[in-house]
Phi, psi and omega in degrees: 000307193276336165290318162344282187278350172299154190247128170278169200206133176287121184240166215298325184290338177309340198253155152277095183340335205251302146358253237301354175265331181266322190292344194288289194308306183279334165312313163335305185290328178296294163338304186300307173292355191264320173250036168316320201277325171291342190280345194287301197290333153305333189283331199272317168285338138284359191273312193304135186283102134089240178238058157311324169285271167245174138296318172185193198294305171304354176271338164272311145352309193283267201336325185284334187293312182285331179279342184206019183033177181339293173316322198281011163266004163206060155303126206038018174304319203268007162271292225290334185269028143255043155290311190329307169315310189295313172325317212283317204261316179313314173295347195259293206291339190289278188305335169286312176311328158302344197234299192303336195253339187289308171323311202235335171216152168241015166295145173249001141314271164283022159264319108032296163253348160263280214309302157313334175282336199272332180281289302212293201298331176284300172285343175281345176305325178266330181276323196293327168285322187290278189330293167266060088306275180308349170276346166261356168278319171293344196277322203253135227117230173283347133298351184336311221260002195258309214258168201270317163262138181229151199279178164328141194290327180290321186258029166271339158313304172274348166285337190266353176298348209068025196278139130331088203200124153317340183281002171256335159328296156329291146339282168330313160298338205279309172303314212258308178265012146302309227253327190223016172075175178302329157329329164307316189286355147254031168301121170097002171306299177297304142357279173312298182328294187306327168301268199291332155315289190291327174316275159317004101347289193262333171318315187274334176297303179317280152019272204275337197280322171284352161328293186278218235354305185275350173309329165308317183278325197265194208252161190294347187253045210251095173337132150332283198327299207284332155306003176247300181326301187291311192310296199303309161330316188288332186235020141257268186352308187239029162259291182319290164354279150322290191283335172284032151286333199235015161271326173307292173321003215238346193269317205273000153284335173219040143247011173229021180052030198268181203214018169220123183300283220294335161267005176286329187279327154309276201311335148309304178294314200284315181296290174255342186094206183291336186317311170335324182276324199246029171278140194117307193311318189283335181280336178272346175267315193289319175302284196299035151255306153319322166274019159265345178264351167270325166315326196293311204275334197286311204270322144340308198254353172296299226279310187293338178274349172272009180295136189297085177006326183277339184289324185351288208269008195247003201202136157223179192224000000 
């Protein structure tokens, strides 16, 4: 039974490097676009003084739809997919690192847990300038009066035409390094670190744990996969959980330009109180559930088809 159930993990010398990059990219791109429209709305919703705005994620939902249709749920989506990279770098550093720790340990906990913390610090390097650009982008519209930056009156013209157009990116960048130099485009860094380091931490330990756990519980004919399927939602759950206190903080440091985690986080307590740490939360859970089951099922299925031809009948993850 236990040779059965155990789950075995495709490890990084198993792929075929070049399989495993184009395939990366689109899965990445699939992910991202499929749950934006809740990161918009998470975002809109931390930001936001007590409910000025919306009520919750679904009331924003409804408002944004009717007021601006689809697009306007994916307001700064075509900056935000050069993510893709950071996505790149993150999968790249996870699985070396993962290699690097194997050498000295075989718990898959803590490898597990530094190659996600370790993955989180590579990729925010990259993603926190894209993040604030795009996060003044997720502002304008029914947040406009919210945001620190607004694009030009002219290509606000063209946002409501729906034209497909880089220039208020641009704009928007141009403005952020008049007012703060290069250093603006890592407004919210540390920030970031402190959110998504413990997050991508504690996610893959969570992860594998409820993995082997329900590979225990479920009947012996129960697929890896829809058990990987379930674990992952349950371990974005309760990572989020943790960690969305200091993501509030980590949104109204850099859409609103301020420059002390600690005093954003008073100043949080004070104005709503603890409620204040869980704004967001449903939208950051209904997002992280659907991307963990398409990473589980995406990245299952990226590794086994980039699994090394010899390998094929010998590693499953």
């Amino acid at each position: 039974m236990q040779q059965k159930r155990n789950i075995r993990i495709i490890e990084w010398e198993d792929l075929d490097k070049r399989k495993f990059y184009s395939l990366g990219m689109f899965m990445t791109l699939t992910t991202r676009a499929t749950v934006y429209p809740f990161t918009l709305i998470r975002t809109l919703l931390q930001v936001q003084k007590g409910k000025s705005l919306y009520n919750g994620t679904f009331d924003a939902f409804c408002k944004i739809l009717k007021a601006e249709g689809v697009r306007g749920l994916y307001r700064g989506f075509m900056v935000n997919t050069f993510t893709l990279i950071s996505g790149q770098a993150y999968i790249t550093t996870y699985e070396l690192v993962r290699k690097y720790v194997s050498q000295y340990s075989s718990s898959n906990t803590l490898k597990s847990l530094v190659a996600g913390g370790s993955a989180s610090l590579v990729a925010q390097s990259i993603t926190v300038p894209i993040d604030v650009v795009s996060q003044q982008l997720m502002m304008q519209g029914q947040g406009e009066h919210l945001a620190r930056f607004k694009i030009k009156p002219k290509l606000a013209v063209a946002t409501s035409k729906h034209k497909v157009t880089f220039g208020q990116t641009r704009d928007i960048m141009v403005q952020v390094f008049a007012a703060d130099g290069f250093r603006g485009f890592y407004r919210g860094y540390v920030a970031s670190l402190l959110t998504y380091i413990p997050n991508s931490a504690a996610w893959w330990p969570f992860y594998h744990f409820y993995a082997e756990q329900l590979s225990w519980l479920a009947p012996c004919s129960c697929p890896h996969l829809l058990l990987q399927a379930v674990a992952g939602p349950m371990a974005a759950a309760s990572a989020s959980v943790l960690t969305n206190p200091m993501d509030v903080v980590r949104a109204r440091v850099q859409v609103e330009g301020r420059s002390s985690v600690i005093e954003t986080f008073r100043q949080l307590l004070a104005e709503e109180g603890m409620w204040g740490l869980t704004k967001g939360l449903s939208a950051r859970i209904i997002s992280s559930a659907p991307t963990s089951i398409l990473i589980v099922i995406g990245y299952e299925t990226l590794k086994r088809l980039s699994l090394r031809p010899e390998l094929v009948n010998t590693r499953h993850w």
